[in-house]
TORBA-248003 format. One record per residue (C-alpha): residue number from 1; x, y, z. Coordinates in steps of 0.2 Angstrom, whole numbers, always signed. Layout:
N
   nr     px     py     pz
  NUM      X      Y      Z
...
//
This chain:
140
   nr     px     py     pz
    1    -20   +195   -104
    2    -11   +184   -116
    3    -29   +186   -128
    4    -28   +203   -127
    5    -10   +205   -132
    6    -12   +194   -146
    7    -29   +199   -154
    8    -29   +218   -148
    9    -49   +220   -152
   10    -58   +203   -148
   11    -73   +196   -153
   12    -89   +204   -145
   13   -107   +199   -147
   14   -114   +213   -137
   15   -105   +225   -127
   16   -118   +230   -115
   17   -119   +213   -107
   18   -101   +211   -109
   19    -98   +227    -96
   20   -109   +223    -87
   21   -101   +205    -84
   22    -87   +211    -81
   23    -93   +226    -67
   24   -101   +212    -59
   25    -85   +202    -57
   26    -78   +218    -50
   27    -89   +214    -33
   28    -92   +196    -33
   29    -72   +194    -33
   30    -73   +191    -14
   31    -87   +179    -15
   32    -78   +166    -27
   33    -67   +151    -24
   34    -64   +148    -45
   35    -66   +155    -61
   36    -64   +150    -77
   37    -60   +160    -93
   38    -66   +155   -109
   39    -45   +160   -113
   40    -30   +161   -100
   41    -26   +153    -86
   42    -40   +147    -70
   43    -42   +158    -55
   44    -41   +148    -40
   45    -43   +160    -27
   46    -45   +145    -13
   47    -27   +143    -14
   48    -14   +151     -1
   49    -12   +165    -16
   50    -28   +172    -14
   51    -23   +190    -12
   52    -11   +190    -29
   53    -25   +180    -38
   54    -35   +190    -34
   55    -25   +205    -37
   56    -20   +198    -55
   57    -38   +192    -59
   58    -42   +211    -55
   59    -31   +216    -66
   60    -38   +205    -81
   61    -54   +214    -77
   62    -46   +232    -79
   63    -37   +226    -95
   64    -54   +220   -103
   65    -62   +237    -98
   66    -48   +247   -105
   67    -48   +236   -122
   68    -67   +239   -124
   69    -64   +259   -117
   70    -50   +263   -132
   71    -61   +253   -144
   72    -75   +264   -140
   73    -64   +279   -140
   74    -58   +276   -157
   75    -73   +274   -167
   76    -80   +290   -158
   77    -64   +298   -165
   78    -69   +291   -181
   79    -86   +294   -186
   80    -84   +314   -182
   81    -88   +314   -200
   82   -101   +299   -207
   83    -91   +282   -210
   84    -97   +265   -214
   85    -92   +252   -206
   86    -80   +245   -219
   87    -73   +262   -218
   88    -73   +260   -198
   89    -65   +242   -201
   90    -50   +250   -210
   91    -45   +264   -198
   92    -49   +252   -184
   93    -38   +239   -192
   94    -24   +249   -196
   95    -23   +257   -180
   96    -22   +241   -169
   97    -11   +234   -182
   98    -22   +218   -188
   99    -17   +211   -204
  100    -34   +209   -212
  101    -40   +194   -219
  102    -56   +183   -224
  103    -57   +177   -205
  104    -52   +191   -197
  105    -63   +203   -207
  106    -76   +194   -203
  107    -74   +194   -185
  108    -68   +212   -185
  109    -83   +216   -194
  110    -97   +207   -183
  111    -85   +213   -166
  112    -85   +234   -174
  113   -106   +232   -177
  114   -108   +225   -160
  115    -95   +240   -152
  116   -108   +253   -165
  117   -124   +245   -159
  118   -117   +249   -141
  119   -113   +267   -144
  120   -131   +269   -154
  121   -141   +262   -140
  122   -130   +276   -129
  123   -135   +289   -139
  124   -116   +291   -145
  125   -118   +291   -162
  126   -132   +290   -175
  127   -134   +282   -191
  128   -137   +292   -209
  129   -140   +287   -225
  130   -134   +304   -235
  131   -125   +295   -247
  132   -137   +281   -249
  133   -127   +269   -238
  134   -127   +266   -219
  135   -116   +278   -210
  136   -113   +279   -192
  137   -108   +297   -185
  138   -106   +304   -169
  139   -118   +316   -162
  140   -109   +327   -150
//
């Protein structure tokens, strides 16, 4: 949880696969001796602990799902009206409170296309090019 604390919206390639990742840990949880973040700390659910590591491992699962949901949420909130992405970077940016730099825009800006792509392929929002630039906007 220590990753999600620190870097509020972390990088994502692809949303779709990363949910689904995560779902599918929600049920192979009681088939698993180990797992291994790519962050944090090992889960070693061979151990005598296996019902709280497995209770906090669940729990890492939950936090992921809620980041991604409140990412989601949030850009849904603001492309009621037709935002770029850069404009979509700022709010996102200012509203998680992530000082912006040359690394982090970069990051930020391939993680908020990845979280658009995701809500495009859902039929959540829509892209436009009134003002002769790519917006994204929500549809309902």
């Amino acid at each position: 949880m220590q990753t999600i604390e620190k870097y509020k919206v972390y990088f994502l390639y692809d949303v779709h696969e990363h949910l689904k990742t995560l779902q599918g840990l929600n049920r192979w949880v009681e088939n698993i001796d180990v797992v291994v973040p790519s962050h944090g700390e090992v889960f070693d659910f061979s151990e005598g602990n296996r019902e709280s590591t497995k209770k906090d491992f669940l729990k890492l699962i939950s936090e992921n799902e809620k980041v991604i949901e409140d990412v989601l949420s949030l850009i849904l909130g603001i492309v009621v009206e037709p935002k770029t992405i850069d404009e979509i970077l700022s709010e996102v940016a200012s509203n998680f409170s992530i000082p912006i730099d040359a690394t982090s825009y970069v990051l930020l800006l391939q993680t908020l296309k990845a979280y658009c792509g995701y809500l495009v392929s859902v039929n959540e929002i829509g892209l436009t090019f009134e003002r002769r630039k790519l917006e994204y906007v929500r549809l309902y």
